[in-house]
C-alpha positions as CSV (number, residue, x, y, z in Angstrom):
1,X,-61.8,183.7,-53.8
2,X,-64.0,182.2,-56.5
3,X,-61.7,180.3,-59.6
4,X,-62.6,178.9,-63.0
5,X,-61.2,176.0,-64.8
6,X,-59.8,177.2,-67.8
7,X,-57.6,175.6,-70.5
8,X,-54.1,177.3,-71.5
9,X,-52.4,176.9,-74.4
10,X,-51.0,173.8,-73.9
11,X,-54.2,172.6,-73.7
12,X,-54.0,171.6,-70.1
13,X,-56.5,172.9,-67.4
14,X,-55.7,175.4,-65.2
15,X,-57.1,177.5,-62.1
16,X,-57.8,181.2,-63.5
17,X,-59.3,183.9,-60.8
18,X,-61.1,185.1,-64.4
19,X,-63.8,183.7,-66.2
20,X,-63.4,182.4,-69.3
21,X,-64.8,184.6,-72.0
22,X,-65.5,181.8,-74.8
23,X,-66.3,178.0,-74.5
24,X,-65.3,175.3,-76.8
25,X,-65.9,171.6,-77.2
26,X,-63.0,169.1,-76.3
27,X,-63.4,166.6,-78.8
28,X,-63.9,168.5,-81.7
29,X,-61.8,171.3,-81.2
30,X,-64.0,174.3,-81.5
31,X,-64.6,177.0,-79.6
32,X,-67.1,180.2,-79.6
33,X,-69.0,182.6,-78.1
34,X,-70.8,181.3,-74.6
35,X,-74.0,182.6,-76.0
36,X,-73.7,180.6,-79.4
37,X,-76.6,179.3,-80.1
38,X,-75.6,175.9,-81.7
39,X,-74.0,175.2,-78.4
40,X,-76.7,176.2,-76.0
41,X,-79.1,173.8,-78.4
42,X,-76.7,171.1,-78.1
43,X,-76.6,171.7,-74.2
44,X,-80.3,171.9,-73.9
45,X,-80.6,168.3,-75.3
46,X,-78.4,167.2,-72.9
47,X,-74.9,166.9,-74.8
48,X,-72.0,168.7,-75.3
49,X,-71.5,169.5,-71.7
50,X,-69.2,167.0,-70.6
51,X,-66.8,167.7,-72.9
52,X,-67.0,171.9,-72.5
53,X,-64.0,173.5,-71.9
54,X,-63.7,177.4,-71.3
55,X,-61.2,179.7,-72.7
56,X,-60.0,183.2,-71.3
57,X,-59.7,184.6,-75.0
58,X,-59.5,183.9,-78.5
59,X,-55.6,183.5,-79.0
60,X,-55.4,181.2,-75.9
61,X,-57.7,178.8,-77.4
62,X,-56.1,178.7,-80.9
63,X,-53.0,178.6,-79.6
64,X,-54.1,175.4,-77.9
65,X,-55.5,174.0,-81.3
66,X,-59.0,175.0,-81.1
67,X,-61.3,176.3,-84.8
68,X,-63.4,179.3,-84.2
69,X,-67.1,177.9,-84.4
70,X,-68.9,178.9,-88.1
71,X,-72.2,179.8,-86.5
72,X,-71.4,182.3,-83.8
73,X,-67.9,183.7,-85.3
74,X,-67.9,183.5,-88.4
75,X,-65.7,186.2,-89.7
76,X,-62.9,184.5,-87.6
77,X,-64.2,181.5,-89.1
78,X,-63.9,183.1,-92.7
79,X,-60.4,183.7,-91.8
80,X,-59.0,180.5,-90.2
81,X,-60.6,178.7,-93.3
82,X,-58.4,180.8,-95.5
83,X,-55.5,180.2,-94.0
């Protein structure tokens, strides 16, 4: 059976039989849709993917201290700025 490595609310990496559904970046704590397109420029120059992480949804990776990304959600962006 195929598994993903996928960060958990503690932040730590874990084997997940799922996908994750959104990616983030580890060292500046944002995370988004896997089809954002700021990302998939920043992976197309070559950067970024070292530090990718994967999350299986959007309260496991705030929980683990992640910012939605302002590009590719930016109503939940709208919001965490708010608060």
């Amino acid at each position: 059976m195929k598994t993903w490595t996928l960060l958990g609310v503690d932040g730590k990496p874990y084997a997940s039989p799922a996908p994750g559904t959104l990616g983030g970046h580890r060292k500046s704590h944002i995370y988004g849709r896997l089809d954002c397109p700021t990302a998939l420029r920043a992976i197309a120059r070559g950067g970024y993917v070292r530090e990718r992480v994967f999350f299986l949804d959007e309260a496991t990776a705030q929980a683990a201290g992640y910012r939605p990304c302002a590009r590719c959600m930016r109503e939940a962006y709208r919001e965490w700025k708010a608060t």
